[in-house]
C-alpha positions in Angstrom: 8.3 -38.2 -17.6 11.1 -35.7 -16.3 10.6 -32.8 -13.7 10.5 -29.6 -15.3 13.7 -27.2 -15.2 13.8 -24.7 -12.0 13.0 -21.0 -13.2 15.8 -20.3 -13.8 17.7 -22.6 -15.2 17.9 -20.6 -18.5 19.7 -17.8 -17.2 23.2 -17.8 -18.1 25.6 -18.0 -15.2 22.9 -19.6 -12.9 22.8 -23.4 -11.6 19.7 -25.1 -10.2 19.4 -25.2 -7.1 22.0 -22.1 -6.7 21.1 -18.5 -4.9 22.3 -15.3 -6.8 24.5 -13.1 -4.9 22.3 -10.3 -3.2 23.5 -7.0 -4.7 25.5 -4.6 -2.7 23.1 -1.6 -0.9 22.7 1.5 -2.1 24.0 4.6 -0.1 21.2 6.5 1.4 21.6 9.6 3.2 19.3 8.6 6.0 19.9 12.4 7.9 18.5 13.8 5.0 15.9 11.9 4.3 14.5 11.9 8.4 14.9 15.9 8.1 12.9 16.2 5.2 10.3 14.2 6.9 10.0 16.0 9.9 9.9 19.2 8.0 7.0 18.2 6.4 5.2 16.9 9.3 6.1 20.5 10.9 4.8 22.3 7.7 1.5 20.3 7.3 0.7 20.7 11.6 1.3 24.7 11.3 -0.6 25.0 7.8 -3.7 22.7 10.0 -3.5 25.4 12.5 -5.7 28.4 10.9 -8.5 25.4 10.6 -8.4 24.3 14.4 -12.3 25.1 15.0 -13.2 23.9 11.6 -11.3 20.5 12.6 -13.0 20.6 15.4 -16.6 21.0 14.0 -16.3 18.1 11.5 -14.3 16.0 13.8 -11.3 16.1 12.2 -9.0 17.2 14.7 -7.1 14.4 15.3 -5.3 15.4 11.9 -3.7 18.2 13.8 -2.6 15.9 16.8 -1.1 13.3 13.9 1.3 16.3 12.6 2.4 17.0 15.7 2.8 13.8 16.9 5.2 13.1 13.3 6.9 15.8 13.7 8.0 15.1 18.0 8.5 11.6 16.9 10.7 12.7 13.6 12.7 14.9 16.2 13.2 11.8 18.0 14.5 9.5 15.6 16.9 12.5 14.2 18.4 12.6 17.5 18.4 8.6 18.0 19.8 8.5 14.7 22.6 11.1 15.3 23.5 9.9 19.2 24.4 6.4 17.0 26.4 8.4 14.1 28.2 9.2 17.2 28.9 6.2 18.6 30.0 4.6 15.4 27.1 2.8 14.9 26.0 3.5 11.4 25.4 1.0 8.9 
């Protein structure tokens, strides 16, 4: 009785026992993608804040705080992320 063939043994091009190359990454624009996010979190806390008393009622408030907190930590990483544009340190 013989082992049975590694999973992929029937792809053409690949060896058993052999790794495929891991593909190359795909560019992301990181800036723009941490902006939009932080808009959003911005939007979301100023559209909660009509509803502050009714959050507060049904105590749901700590929705508002989790916006806010998004949006500081957003403006955080924007500038953590730009300092190390700076510096060279992209990847």
């Amino acid at each position: 009785m013989s082992a049975p063939p590694p999973p992929d043994a029937d792809r053409p091009g690949s060896r058993a026992g052999e790794l495929a190359e891991a593909p190359e990454p795909v560019p992301v624009n990181a800036r723009r993608i941490i902006a939009a996010g932080t808009a959003l979190w911005f939007v979301t806390f100023v559209a909660l804040l009509p509803f502050y008393g009714w959050l507060g009622r049904h105590h749901h408030r700590l929705w508002l705080w989790t916006c806010l907190a998004g949006w500081i930590l957003g403006l955080i990483g924007y500038a953590i992320m730009n300092r190390h544009r700076a510096q060279g340190r992209t990847v």
